[in-house]
N, C-alpha and C positions, 0 to 999 in steps of 0.2 A: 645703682644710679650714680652719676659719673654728677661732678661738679660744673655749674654753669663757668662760675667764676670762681680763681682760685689766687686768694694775694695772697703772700708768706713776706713781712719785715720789712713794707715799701714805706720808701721815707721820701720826701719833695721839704726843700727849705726853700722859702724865701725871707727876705729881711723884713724880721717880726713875724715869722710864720713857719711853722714844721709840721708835717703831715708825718703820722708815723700808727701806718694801718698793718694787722693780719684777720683775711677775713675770708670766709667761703659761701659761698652762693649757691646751694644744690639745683638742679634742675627741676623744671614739673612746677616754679611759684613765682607768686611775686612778691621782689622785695622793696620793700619803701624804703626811701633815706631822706633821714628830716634831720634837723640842724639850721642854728639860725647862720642870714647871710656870714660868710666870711668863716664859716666850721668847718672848712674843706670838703666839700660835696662835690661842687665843678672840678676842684681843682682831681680828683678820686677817680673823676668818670674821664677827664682827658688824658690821667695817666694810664687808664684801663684802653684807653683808644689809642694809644700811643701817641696822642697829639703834643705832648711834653716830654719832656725828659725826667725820667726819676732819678737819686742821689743813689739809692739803692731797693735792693728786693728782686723779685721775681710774681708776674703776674700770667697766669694762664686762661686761656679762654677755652673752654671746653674740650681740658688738656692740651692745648696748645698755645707754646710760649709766643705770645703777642711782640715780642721783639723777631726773637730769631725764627718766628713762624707766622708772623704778618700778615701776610697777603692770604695766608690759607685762614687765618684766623677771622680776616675782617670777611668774608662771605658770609659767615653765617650771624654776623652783628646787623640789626637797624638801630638808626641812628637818629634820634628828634634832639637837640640842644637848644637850651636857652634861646639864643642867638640867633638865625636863620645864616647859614650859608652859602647860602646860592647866591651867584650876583643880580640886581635888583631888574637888567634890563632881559632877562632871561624870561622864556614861558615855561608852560610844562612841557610843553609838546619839545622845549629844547632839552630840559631834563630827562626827558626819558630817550633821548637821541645821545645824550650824556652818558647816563645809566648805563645804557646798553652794552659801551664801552667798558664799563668799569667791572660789572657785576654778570659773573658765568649766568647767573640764575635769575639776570633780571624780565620780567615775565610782562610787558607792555602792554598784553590785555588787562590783567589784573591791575596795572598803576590807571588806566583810563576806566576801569572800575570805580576806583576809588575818588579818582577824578570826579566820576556823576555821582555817587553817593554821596561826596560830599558839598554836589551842586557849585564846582569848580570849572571853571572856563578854561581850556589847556591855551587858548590862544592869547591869553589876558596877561600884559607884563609884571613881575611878582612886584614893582614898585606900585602897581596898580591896585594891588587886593590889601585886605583891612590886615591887621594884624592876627586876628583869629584863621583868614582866608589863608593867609603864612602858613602861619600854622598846622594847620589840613595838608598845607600840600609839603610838606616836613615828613608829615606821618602817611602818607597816601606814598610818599619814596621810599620811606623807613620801611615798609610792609612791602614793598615790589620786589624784593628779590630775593622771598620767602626764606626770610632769616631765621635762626633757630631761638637766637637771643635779641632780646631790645635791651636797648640803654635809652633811657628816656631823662631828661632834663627837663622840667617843667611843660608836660606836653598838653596841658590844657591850659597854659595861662593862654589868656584875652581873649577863651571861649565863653560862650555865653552858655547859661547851666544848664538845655536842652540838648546842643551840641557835645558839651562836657559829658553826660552821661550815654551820647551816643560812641565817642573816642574810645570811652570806660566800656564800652559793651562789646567795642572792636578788640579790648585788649584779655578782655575776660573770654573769649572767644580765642584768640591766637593763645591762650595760656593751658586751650583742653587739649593741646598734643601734648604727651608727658615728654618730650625734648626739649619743649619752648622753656621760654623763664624769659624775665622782667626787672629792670632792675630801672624801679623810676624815684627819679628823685624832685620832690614837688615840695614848696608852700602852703598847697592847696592838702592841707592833711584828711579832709572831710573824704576827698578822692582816696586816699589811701585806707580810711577805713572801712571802704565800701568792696573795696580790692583787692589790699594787700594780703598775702600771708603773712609774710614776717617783716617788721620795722629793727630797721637799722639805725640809730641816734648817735649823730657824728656832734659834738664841739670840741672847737682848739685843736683841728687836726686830731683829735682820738676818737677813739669810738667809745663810748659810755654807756649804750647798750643796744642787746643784740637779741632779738626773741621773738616766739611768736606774736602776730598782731593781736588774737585772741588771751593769750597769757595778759596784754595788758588792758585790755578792754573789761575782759571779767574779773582780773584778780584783780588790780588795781584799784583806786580808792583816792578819794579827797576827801578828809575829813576834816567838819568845819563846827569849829568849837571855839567857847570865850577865854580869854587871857587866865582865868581862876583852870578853867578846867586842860587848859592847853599843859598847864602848870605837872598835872598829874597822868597824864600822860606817860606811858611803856619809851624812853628813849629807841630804843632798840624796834619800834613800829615805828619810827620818822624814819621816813628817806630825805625828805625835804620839807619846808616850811616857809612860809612867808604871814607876816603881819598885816591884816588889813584896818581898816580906820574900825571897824565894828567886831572884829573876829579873827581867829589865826584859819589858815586855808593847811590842812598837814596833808603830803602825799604817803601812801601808805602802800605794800604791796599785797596784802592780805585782805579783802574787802568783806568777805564772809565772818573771818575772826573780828574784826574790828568792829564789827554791826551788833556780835553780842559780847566784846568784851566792853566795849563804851556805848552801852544803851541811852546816852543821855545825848550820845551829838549824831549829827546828819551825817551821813559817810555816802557820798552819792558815788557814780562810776566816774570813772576818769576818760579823757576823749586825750587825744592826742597833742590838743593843744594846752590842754591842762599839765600835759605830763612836761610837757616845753618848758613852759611858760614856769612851772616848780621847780624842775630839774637846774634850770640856769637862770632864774629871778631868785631862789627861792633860797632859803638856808639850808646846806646839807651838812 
């Protein structure tokens, strides 16, 4: 099985700011990438789209070098960003007269598909529709012109949570052809644990970790115990810690050993934002 995505040594500087990633994406999953604003996540996904320029490295899309093989590379990408860019006095019915243009493979039954599924008006100006409505018609293009890979930037923000896990069922669906793969990067981490296979954890432009979603769900750990017993504590079982007004909160990677080697404190699972919130609040 060949690589969705393939960085080796990319670096992007701006003033007060250095991105400096190596990193592989196999195909057949989805991978999450969380990091608080400003950890380099946008800036990661526009130099995988070639929409910047990097300092140095080499980035390939499913073996194909995204610079010197561009045009053949972006056929097989969808594309949802932060951002929406379409211009606002546009319909759909003009994006997909757009599309057409652009994409060998763009398939016009399937966009007006997704059009009604997502109870979208193709004659309706996008400055017209709510933010969520955006949105839909973002991922209703992303999917027309049956791409093998998504890159996704925050593709359920300003959906409402019935919708939200309708996107999520669209995307767990496009991910059961073993070619597809997923590469969303969201906020919303509740979405990625419903999802994801593997979580990617970008700050300060690095990557700090990289593994299965399941590795951290089950083995993972917060354990939470008083200042006397924090005291006695295996250093070598902190990855991280933070002080609270009543208790220390410890992140641990071992959740099994640590339930019967400290019989005396709570060690619950860890969710995704717990591992955030420790990893870069926290003391490591």
């Amino acid at each position: 099985m060949r690589n969705a995505i393939e960085i080796r040594d990319l670096q992007k500087s701006y003033d007060g700011f250095n991105l400096n990633v190596s990193l592989t994406i196999p195909e057949g999953i989805i991978t999450g990438l969380i990091g608080e604003n400003g950890a380099g996540k946008t800036t990661l996904i526009k130099l995988i789209l070639n929409i910047i320029k990097r300092n140095s490295g080499v980035i390939k899309i499913r073996g194909l070098d995204n610079i010197k093989e561009e045009d053949l590379a972006k056929e097989d990408i969808g594309v949802v960003l932060d951002n929406m860019f379409f211009p606002e006095l546009l319909n759909c019915n003009d994006i997909n007269k757009i599309m057409k243009g652009i994409y060998k493979n763009w398939d016009s039954e399937l966009f007006y598909k997704y059009l009604k599924d997502f109870d979208l008006n193709p004659n309706k100006a996008i400055k017209d529709n709510s933010k969520g409505m955006r949105k839909k018609i973002e991922i209703a293009t992303a999917l027309a012109h049956k791409p093998k890979l998504l890159i996704l930037d925050e593709p359920t923000s300003g959906l409402d949570p019935v919708v939200r896990s309708e996107v999520l069922d669209i995307f767990l669906a496009f991910i059961q052809e073993e070619d597809h793969s997923i590469l969303l990067s969201t906020h919303i981490t509740s979405d990625l644990e419903h999802v994801a296979d593997r979580i990617i954890f970008m700050d300060d432009g690095r990557k700090i970790l990289d593994c299965p979603r399941d590795e951290i769900t089950d083995n993972y750990g917060v354990l939470k115990c008083d200042s006397d017993y924090f005291k006695q504590l295996d250093k070598d079982d902190i990855l991280a810690y933070r002080k609270n007004k009543y208790n220390y909160e410890v992140l641990i990677n071992d959740r099994g050993r640590a339930l019967k080697k400290y019989e005396g404190c709570v060690v619950d699972k860890v969710s995704l934002d717990d591992l955030m919130v420790l990893m870069l609040k926290g003391v490591r």
